[in-house]
N, CA, C and O atoms as a GROMACS GRO file, in nm:
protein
  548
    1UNK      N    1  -7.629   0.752   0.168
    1UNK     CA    2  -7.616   0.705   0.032
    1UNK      C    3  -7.504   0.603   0.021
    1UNK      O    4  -7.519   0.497  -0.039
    2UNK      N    5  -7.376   0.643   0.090
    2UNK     CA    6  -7.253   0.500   0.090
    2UNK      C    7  -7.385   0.421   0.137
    2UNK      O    8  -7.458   0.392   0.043
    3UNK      N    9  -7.430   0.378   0.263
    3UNK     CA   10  -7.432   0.294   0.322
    3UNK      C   11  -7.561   0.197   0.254
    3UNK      O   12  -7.586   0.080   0.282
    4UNK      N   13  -7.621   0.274   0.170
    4UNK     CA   14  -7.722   0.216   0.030
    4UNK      C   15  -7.653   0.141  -0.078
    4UNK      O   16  -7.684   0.038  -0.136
    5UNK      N   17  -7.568   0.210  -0.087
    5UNK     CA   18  -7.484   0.164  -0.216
    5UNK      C   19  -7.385   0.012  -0.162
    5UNK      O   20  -7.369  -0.096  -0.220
    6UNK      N   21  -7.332   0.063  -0.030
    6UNK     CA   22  -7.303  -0.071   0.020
    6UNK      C   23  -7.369  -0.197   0.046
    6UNK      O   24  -7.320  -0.310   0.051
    7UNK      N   25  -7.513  -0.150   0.063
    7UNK     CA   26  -7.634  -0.270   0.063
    7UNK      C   27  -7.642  -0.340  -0.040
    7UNK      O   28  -7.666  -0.460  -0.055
    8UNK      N   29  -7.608  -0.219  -0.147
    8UNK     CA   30  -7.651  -0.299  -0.324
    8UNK      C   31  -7.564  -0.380  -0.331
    8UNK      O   32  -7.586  -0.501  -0.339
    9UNK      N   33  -7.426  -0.318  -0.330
    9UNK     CA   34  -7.328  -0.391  -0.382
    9UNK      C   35  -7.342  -0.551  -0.347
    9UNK      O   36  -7.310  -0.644  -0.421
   10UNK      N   37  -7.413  -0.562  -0.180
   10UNK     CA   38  -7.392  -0.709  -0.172
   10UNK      C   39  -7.522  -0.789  -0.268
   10UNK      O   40  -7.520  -0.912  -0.273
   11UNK      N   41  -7.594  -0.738  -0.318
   11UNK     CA   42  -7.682  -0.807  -0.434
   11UNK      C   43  -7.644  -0.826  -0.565
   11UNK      O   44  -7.637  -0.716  -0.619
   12UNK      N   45  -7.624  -0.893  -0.622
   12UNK     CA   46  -7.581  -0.906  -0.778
   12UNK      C   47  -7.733  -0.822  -0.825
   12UNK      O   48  -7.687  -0.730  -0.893
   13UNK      N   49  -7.828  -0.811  -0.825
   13UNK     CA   50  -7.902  -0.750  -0.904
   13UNK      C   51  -7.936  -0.589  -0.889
   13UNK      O   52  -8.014  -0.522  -0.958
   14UNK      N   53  -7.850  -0.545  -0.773
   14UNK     CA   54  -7.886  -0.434  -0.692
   14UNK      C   55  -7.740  -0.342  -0.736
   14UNK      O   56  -7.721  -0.220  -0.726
   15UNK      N   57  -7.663  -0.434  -0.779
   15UNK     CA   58  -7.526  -0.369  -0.727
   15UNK      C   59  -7.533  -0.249  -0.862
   15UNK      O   60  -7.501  -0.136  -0.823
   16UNK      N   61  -7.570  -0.256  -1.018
   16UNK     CA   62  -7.554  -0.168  -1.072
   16UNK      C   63  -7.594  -0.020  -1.040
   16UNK      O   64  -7.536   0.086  -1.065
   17UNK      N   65  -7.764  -0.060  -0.948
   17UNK     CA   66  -7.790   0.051  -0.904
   17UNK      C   67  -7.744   0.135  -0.809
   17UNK      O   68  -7.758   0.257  -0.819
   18UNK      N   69  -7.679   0.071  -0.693
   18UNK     CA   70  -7.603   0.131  -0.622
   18UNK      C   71  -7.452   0.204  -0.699
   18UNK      O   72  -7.381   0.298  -0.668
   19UNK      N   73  -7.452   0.138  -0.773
   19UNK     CA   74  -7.267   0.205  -0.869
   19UNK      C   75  -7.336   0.358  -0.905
   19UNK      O   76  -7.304   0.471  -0.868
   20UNK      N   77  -7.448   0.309  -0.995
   20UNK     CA   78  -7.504   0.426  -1.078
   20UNK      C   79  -7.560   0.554  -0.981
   20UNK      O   80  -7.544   0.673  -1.007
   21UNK      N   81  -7.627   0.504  -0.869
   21UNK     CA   82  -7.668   0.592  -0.755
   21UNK      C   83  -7.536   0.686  -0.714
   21UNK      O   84  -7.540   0.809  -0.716
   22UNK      N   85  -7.444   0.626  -0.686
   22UNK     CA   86  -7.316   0.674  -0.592
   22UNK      C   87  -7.288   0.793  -0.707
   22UNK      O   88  -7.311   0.912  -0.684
   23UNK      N   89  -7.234   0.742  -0.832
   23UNK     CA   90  -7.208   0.826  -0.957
   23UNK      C   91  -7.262   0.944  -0.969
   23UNK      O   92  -7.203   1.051  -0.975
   24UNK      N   93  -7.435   0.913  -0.976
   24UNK     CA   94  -7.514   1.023  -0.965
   24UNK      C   95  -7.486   1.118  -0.868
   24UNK      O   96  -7.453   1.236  -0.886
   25UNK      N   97  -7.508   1.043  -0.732
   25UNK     CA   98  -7.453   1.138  -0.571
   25UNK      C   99  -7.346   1.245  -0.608
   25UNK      O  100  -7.354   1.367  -0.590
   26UNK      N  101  -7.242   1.171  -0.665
   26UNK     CA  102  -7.125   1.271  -0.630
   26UNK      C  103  -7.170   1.355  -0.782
   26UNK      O  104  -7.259   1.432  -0.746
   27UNK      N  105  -7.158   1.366  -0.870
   27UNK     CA  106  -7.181   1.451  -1.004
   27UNK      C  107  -7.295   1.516  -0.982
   27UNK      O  108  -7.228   1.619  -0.971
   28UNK      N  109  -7.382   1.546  -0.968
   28UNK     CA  110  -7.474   1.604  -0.919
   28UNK      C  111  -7.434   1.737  -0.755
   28UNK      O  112  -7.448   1.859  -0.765
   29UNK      N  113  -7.399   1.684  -0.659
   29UNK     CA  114  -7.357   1.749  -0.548
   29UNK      C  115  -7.209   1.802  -0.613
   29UNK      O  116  -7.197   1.922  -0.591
   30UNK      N  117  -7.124   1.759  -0.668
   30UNK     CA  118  -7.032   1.825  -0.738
   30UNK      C  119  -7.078   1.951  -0.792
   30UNK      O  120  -7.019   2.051  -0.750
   31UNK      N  121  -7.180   1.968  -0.884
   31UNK     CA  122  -7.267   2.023  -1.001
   31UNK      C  123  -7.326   2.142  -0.940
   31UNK      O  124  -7.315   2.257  -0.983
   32UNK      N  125  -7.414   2.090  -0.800
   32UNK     CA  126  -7.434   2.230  -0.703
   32UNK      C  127  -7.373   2.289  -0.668
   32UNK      O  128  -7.380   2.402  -0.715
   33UNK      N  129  -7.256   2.262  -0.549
   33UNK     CA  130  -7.189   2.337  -0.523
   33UNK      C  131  -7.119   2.461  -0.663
   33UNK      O  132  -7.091   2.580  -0.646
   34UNK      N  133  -7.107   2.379  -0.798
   34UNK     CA  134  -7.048   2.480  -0.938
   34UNK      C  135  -7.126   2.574  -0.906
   34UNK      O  136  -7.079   2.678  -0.860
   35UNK      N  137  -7.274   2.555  -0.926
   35UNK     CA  138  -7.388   2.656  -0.958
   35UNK      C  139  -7.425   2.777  -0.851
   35UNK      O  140  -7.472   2.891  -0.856
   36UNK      N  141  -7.368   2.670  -0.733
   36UNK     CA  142  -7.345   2.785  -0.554
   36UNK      C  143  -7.287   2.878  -0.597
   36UNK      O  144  -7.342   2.988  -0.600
   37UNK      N  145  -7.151   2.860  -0.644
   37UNK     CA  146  -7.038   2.962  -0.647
   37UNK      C  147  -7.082   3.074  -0.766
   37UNK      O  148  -7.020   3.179  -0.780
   38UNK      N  149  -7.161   3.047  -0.824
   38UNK     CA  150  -7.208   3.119  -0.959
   38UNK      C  151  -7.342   3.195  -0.885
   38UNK      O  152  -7.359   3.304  -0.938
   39UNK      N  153  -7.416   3.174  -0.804
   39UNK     CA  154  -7.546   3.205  -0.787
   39UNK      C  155  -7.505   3.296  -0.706
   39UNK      O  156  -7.480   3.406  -0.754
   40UNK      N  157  -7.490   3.278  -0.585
   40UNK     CA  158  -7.473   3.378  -0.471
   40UNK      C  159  -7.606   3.426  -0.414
   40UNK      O  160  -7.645   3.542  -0.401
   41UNK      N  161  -7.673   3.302  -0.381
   41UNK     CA  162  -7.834   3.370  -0.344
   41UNK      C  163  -7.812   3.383  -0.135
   41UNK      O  164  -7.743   3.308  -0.066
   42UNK      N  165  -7.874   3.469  -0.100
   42UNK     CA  166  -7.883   3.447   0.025
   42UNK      C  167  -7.960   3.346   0.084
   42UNK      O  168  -8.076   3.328   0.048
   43UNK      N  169  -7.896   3.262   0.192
   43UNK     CA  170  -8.004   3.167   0.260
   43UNK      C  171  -8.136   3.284   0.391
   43UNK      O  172  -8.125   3.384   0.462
   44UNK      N  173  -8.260   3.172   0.348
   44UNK     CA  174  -8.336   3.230   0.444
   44UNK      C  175  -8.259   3.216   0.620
   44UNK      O  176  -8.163   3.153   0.663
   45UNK      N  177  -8.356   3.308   0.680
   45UNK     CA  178  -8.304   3.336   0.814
   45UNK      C  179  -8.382   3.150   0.875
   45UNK      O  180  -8.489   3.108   0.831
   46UNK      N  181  -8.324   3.097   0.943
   46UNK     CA  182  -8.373   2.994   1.014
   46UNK      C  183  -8.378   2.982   1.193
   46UNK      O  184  -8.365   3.073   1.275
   47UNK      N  185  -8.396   2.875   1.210
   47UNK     CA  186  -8.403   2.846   1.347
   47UNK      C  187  -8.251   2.837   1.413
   47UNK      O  188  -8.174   2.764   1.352
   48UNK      N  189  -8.218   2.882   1.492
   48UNK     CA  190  -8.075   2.839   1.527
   48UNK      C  191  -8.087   2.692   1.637
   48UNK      O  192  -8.000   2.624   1.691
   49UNK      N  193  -8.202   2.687   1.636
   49UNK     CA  194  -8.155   2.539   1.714
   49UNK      C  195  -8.112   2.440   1.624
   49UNK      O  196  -8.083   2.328   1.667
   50UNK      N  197  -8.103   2.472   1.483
   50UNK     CA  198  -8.116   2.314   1.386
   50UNK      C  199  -7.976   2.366   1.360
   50UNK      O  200  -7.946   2.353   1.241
   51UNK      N  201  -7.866   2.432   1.449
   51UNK     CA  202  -7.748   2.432   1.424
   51UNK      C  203  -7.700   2.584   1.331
   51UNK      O  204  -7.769   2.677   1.289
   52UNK      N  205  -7.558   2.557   1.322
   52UNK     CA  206  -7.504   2.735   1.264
   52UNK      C  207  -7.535   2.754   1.163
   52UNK      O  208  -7.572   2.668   1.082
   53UNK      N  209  -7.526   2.892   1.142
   53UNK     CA  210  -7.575   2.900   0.948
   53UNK      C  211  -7.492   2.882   0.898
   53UNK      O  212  -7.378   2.880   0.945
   54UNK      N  213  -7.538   2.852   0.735
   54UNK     CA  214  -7.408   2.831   0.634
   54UNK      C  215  -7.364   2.913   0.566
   54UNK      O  216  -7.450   3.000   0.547
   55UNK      N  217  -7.262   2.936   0.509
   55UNK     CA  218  -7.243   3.109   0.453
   55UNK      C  219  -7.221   3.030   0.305
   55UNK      O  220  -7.152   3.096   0.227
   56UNK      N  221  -7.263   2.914   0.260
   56UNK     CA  222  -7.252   2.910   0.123
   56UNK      C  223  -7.376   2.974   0.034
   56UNK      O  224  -7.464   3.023   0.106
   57UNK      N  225  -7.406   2.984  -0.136
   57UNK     CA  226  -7.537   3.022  -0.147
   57UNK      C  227  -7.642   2.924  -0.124
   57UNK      O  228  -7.623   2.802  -0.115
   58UNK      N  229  -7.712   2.961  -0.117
   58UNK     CA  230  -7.862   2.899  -0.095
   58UNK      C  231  -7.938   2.813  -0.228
   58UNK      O  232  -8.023   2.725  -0.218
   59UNK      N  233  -7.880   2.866  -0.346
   59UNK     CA  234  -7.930   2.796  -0.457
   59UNK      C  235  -7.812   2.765  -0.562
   59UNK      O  236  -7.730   2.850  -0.595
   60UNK      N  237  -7.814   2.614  -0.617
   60UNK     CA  238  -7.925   2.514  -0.539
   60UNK      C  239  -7.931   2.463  -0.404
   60UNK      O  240  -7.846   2.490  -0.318
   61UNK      N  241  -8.051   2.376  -0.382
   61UNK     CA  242  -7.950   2.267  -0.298
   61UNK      C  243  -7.937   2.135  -0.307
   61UNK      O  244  -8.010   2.038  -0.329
   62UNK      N  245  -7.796   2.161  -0.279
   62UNK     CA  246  -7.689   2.046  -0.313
   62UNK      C  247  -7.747   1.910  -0.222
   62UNK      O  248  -7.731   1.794  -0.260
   63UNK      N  249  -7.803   1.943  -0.121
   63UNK     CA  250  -7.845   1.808  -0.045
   63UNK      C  251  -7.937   1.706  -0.159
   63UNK      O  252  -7.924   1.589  -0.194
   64UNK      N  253  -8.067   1.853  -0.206
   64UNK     CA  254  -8.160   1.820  -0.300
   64UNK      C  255  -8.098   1.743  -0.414
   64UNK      O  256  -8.137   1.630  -0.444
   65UNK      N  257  -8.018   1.795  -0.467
   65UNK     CA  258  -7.926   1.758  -0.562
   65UNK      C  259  -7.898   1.642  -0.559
   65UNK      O  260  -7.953   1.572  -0.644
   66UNK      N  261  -7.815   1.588  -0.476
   66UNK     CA  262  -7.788   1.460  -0.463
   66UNK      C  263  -7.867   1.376  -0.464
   66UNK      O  264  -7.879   1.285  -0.546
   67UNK      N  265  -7.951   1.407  -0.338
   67UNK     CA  266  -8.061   1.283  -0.275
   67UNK      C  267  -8.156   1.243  -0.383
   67UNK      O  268  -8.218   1.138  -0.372
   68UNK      N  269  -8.174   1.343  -0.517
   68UNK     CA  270  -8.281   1.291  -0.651
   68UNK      C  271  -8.156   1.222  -0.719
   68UNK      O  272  -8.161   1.099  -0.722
   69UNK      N  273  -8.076   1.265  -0.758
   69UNK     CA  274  -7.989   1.197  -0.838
   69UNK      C  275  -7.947   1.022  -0.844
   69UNK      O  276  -7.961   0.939  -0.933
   70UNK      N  277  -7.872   1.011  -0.665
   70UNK     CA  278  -7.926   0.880  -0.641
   70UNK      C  279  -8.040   0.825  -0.640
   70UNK      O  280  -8.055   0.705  -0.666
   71UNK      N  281  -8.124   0.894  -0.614
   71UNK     CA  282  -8.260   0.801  -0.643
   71UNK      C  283  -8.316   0.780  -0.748
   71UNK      O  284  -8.399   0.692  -0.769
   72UNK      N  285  -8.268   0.871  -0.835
   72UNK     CA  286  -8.311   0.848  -0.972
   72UNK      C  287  -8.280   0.768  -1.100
   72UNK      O  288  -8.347   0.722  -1.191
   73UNK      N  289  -8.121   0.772  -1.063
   73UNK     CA  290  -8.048   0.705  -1.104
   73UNK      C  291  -8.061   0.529  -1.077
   73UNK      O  292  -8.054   0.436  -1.158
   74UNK      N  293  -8.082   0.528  -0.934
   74UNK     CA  294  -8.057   0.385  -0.914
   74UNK      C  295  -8.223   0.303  -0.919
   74UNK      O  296  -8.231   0.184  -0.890
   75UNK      N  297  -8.339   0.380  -0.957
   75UNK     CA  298  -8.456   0.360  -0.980
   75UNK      C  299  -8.456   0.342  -1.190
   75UNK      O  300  -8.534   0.275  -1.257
   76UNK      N  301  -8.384   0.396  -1.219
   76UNK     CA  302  -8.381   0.402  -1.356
   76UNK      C  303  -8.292   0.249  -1.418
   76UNK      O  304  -8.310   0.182  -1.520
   77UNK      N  305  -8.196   0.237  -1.306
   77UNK     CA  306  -8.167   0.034  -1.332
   77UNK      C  307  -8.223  -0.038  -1.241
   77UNK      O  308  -8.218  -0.160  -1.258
   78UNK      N  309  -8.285   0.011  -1.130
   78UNK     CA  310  -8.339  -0.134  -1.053
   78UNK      C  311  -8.511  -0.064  -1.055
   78UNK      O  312  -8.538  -0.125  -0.951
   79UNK      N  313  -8.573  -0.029  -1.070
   79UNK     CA  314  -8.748   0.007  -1.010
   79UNK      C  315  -8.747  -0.012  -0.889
   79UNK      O  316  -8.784   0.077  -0.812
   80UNK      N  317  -8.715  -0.105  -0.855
   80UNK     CA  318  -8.759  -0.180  -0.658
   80UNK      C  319  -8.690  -0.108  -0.610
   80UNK      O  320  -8.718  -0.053  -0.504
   81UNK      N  321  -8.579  -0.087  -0.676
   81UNK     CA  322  -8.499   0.049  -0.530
   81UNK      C  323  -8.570   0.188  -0.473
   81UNK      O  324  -8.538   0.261  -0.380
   82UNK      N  325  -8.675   0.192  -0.565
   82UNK     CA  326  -8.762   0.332  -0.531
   82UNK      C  327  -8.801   0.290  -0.414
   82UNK      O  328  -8.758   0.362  -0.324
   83UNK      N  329  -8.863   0.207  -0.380
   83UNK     CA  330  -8.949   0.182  -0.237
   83UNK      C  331  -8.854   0.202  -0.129
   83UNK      O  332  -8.904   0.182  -0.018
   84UNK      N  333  -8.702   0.246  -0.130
   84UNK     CA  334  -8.650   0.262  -0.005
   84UNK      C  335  -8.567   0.410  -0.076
   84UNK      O  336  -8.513   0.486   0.005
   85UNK      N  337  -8.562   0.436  -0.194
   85UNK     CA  338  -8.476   0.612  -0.218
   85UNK      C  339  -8.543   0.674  -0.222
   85UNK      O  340  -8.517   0.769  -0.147
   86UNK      N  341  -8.687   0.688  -0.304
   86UNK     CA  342  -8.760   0.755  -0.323
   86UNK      C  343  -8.821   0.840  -0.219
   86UNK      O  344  -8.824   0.963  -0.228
   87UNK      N  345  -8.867   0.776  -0.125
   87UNK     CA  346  -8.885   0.839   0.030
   87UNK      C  347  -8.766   0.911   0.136
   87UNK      O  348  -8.785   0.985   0.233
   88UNK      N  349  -8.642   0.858   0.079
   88UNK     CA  350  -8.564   0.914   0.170
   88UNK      C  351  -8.517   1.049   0.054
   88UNK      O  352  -8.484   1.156   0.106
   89UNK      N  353  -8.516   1.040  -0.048
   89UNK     CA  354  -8.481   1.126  -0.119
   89UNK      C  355  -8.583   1.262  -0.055
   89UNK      O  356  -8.527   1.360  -0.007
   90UNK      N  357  -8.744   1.252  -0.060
   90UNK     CA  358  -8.804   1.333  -0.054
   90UNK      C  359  -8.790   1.403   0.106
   90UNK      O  360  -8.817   1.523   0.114
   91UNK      N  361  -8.758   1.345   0.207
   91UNK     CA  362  -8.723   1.393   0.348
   91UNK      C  363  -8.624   1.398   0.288
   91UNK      O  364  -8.679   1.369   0.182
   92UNK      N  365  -8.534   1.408   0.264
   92UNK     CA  366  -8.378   1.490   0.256
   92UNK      C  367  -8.444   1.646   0.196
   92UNK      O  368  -8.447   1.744   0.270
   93UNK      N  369  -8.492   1.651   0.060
   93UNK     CA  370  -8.564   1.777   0.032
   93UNK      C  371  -8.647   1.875   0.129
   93UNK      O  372  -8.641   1.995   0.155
   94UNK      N  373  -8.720   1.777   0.165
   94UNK     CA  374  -8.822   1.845   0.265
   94UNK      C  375  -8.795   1.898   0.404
   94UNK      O  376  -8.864   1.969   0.477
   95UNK      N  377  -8.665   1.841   0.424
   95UNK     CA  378  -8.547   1.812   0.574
   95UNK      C  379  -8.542   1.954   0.581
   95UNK      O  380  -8.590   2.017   0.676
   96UNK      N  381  -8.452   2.035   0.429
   96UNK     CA  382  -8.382   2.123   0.370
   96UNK      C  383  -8.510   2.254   0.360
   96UNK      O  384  -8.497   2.377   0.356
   97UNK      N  385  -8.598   2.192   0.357
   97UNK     CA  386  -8.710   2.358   0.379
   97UNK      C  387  -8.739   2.389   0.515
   97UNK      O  388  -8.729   2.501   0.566
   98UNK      N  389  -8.784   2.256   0.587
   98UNK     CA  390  -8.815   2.215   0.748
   98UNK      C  391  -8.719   2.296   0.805
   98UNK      O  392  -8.764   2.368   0.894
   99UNK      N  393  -8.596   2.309   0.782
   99UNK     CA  394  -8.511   2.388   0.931
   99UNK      C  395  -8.476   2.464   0.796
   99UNK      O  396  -8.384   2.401   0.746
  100UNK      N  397  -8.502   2.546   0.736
  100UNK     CA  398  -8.511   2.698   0.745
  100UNK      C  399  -8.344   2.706   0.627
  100UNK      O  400  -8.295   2.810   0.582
  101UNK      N  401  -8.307   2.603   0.611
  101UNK     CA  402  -8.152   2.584   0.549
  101UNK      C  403  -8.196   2.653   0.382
  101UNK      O  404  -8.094   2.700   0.332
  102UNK      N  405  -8.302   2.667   0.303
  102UNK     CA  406  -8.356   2.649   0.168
  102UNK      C  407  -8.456   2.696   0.160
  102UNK      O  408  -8.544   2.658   0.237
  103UNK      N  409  -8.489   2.823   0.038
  103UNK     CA  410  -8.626   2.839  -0.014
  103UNK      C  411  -8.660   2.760  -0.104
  103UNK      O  412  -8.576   2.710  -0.178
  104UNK      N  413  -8.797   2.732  -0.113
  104UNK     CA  414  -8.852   2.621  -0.176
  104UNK      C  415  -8.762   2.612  -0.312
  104UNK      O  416  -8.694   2.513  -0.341
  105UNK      N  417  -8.773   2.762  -0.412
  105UNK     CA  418  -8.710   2.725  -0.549
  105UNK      C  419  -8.594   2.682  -0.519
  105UNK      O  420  -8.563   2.594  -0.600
  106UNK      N  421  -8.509   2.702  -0.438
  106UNK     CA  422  -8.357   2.611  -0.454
  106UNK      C  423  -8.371   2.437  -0.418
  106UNK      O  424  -8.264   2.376  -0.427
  107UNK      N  425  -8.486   2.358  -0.380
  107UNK     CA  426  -8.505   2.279  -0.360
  107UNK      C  427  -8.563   2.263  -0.506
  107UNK      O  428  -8.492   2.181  -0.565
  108UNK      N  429  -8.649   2.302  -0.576
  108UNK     CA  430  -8.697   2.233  -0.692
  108UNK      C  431  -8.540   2.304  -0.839
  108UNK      O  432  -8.532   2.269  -0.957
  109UNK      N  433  -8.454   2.393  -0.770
  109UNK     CA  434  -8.339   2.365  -0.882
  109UNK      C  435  -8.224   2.286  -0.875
  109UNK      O  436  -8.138   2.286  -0.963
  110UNK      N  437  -8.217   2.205  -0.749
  110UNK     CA  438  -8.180   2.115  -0.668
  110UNK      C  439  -8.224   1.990  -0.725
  110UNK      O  440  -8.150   1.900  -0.766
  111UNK      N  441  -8.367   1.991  -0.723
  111UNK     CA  442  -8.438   1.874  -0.747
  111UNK      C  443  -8.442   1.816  -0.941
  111UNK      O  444  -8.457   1.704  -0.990
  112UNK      N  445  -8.424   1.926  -0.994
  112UNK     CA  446  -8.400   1.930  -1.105
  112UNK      C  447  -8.251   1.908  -1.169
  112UNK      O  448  -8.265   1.885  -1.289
  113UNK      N  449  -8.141   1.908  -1.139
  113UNK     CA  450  -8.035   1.920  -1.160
  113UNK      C  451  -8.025   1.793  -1.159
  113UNK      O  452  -8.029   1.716  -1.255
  114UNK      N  453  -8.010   1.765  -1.019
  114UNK     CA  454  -8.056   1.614  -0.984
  114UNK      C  455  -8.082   1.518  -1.088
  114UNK      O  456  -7.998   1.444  -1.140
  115UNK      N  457  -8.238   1.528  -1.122
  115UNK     CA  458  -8.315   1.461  -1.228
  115UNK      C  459  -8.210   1.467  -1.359
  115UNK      O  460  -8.189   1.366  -1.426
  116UNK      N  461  -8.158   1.569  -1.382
  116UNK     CA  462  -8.076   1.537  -1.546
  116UNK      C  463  -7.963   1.460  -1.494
  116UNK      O  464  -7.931   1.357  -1.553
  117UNK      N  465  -7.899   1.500  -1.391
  117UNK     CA  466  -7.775   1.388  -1.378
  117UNK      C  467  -7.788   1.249  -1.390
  117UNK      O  468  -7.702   1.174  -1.436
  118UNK      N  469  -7.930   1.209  -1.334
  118UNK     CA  470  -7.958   1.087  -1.302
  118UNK      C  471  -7.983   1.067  -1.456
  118UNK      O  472  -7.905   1.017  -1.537
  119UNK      N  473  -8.061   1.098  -1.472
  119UNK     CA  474  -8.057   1.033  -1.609
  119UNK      C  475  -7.940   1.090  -1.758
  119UNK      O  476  -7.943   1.039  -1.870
  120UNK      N  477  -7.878   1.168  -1.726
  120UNK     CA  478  -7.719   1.164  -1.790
  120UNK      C  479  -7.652   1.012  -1.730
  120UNK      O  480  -7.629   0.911  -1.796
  121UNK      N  481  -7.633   1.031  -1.607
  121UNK     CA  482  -7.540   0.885  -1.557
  121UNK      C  483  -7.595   0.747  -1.624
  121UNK      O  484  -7.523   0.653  -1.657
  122UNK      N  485  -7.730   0.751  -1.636
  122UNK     CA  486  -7.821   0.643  -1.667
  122UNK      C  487  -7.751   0.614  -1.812
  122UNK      O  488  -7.669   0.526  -1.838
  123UNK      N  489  -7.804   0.709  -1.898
  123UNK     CA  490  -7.766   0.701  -2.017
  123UNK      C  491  -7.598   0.625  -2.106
  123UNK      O  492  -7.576   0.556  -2.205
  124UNK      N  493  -7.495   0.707  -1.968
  124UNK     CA  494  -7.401   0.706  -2.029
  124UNK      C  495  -7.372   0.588  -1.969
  124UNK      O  496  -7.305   0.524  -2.050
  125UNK      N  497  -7.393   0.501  -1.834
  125UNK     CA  498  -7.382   0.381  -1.796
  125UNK      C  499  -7.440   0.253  -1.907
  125UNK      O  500  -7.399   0.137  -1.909
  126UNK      N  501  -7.525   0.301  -1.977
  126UNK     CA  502  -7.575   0.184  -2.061
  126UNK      C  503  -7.469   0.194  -2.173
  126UNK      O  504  -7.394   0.097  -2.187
  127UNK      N  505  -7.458   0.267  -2.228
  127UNK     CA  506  -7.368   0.306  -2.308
  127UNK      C  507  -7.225   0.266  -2.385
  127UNK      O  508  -7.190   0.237  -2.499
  128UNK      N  509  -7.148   0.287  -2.220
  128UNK     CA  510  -7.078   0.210  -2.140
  128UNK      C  511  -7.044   0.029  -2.140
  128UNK      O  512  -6.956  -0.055  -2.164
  129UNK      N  513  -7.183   0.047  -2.096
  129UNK     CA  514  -7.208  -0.108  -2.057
  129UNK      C  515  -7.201  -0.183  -2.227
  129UNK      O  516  -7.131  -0.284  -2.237
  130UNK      N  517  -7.286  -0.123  -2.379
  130UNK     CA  518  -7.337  -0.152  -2.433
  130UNK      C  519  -7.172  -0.181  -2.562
  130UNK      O  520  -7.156  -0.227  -2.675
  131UNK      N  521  -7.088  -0.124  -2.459
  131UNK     CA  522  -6.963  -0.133  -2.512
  131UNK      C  523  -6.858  -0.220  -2.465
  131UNK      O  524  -6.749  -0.230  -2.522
  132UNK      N  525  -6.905  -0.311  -2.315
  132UNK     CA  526  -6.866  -0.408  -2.269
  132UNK      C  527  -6.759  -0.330  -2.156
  132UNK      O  528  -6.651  -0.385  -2.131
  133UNK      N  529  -6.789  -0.220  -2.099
  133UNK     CA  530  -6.718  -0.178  -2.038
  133UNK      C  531  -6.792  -0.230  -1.822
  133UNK      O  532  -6.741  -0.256  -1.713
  134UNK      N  533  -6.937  -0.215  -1.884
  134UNK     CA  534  -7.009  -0.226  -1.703
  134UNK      C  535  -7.099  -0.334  -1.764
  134UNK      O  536  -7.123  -0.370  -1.879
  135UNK      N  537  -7.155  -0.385  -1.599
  135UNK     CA  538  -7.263  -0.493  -1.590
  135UNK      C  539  -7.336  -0.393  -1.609
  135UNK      O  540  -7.314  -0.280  -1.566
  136UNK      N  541  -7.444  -0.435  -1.688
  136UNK     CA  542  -7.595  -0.399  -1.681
  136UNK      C  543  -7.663  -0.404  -1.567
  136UNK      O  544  -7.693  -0.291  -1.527
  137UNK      N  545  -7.701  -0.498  -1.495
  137UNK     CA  546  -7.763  -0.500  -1.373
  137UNK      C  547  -7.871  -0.525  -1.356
  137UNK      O  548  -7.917  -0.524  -1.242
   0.00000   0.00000   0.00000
């Protein structure tokens, strides 16, 4: 996600979405981990080749979390950015069921959390902007 957001930045028409993406990233993955410490769900048993287990909870997930947020966010000021978040967003989710890290519902409360941040950040970036504080983009 930096290294997206660093792509935007070098576009004048890209760069809001990358600001707004990054924003989303961290407030959102901030937001899970809150809801971790509150949930306390156990993670499923997985593969140990895809590495050690994690002893945080299992719901949400925070990967999920993020990876919609930026994408949602930075699809909500640019559209064209979907054709390269949108897909990586969904393998980051799907990454997170694949090796055993996530049951499906913590990926869709993940995926959901996500979705309001992005469009909280969206909102309050225009807002913002509509007050002469950010570029539009």
């Amino acid at each position: 996600w930096a290294a997206l957001t660093a792509a935007a930045a070098a576009h004048p028409r890209l760069r809001a979405a990358g600001r707004d993406g990054l924003v989303a990233w961290t407030t959102a993955t901030g937001g899970a981990f809150a809801v971790k410490a509150a949930a306390g769900r156990r993670r499923p048993r997985f593969v140990r080749a895809f590495g050690a287990a994690t002893s945080s909870s299992s719901m949400p997930s925070s990967h999920t979390a993020g990876a919609v947020a930026y994408a949602g966010a930075a699809v909500l000021r640019a559209p064209v950015t979907g054709l390269v978040v949108v897909p990586l967003a969904a393998g980051v989710a799907w990454s997170r069921a694949a090796t055993g890290r996530h049951f499906p519902t913590d990926l869709a409360a993940g995926a959901a959390l996500g979705a309001l941040v992005a469009v909280g950040v969206h909102l309050a970036a225009d807002r913002v902007s509509e007050e002469g504080g950010l570029e539009r983009g």
